[in-house]
N, C-alpha and C positions, 0 to 999 in steps of 0.2 A: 282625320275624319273617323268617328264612329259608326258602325253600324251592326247592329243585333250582338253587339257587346265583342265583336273582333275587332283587334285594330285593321284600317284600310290605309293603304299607303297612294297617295296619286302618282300616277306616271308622269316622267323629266315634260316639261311644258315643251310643243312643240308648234308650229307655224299653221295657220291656217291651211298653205299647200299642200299640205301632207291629208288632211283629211276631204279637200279637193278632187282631190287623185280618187279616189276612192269611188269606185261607180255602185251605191247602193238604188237598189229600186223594188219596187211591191209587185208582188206574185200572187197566184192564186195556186194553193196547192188541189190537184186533179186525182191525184191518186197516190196512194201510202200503201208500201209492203215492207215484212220486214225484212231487213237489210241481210247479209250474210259476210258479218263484222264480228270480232272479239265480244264488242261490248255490244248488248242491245239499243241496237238504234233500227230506225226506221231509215227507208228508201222514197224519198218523196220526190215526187213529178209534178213537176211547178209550171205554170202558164204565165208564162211575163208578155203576154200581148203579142199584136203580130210582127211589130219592127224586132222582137227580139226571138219569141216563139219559146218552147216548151225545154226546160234545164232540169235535170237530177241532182239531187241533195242528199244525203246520210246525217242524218242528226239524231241526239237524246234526245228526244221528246218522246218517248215511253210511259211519260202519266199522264198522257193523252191516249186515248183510242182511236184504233186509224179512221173511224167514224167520224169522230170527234172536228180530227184535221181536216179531211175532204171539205173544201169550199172555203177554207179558209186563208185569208189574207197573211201573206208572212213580208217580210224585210229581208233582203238578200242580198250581199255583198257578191255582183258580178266578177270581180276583176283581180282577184287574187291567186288564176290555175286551178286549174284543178287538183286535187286532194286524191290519193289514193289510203284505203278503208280498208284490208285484207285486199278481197275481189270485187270490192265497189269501188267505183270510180265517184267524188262527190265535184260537180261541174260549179258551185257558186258555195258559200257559205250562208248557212240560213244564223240568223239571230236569235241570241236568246239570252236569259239571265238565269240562275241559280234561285230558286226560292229558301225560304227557312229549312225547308228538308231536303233540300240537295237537289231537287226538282227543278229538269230547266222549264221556264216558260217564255214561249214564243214571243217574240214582240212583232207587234202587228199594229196597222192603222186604227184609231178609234172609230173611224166608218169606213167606208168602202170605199175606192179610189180608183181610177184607172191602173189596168195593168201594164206594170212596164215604168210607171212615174220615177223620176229622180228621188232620191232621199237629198235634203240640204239641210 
């Protein structure tokens, strides 16, 4: 596979279970500070509904504005431990991809969705 002129290699093919297991689901990010990490990331407080309630994140998304992110829908892999950051603690993995300039951007629902939904 090509893509913007790197080569991309796919990862060993691996069973549906595997990505099963994996509990992703949509949030709502409440609040964005910056984190106190190495690298500049933000500190975001996520709303996944009331069966689940309110999770902390540390992510790159720095070419967003904490403005920008408030109110906004993200995709977050519950179930992988929590991640220690320096002195942050990050409690789910938030989603993202690399743009052309290195830039991550958030992936998120194309509308609005209940908080808390399964990702499949």
């Amino acid at each position: 596979m090509v893509h913007g002129g790197d080569l991309m290699t796919l990862k060993p093919q691996t069973d549906y279970a595997n990505f099963a297991a994996l509990d992703i689901r949509v949030g709502k990010i409440i609040k964005v500070e910056d984190a106190e990490s190495k690298k500049p990331t933000y500190r975001m407080t996520v709303d996944f509904g009331p069966d689940i309630g309110i999770k902390i994140s540390c992510g790159a998304y720095r070419h967003y504005s904490k403005e920008e992110l408030v109110g906004c829908q993200i995709i977050g892999v519950m179930n992988l431990g929590t991640r220690k950051m320096g002195p942050e603690i990050s409690e789910f993995l938030t989603l993202g991809v690399e743009n052309a300039n290195g830039e991550v951007i958030r992936l998120m629902p194309a509308t609005d969705v209940p908080l808390g939904k399964e990702i499949y």
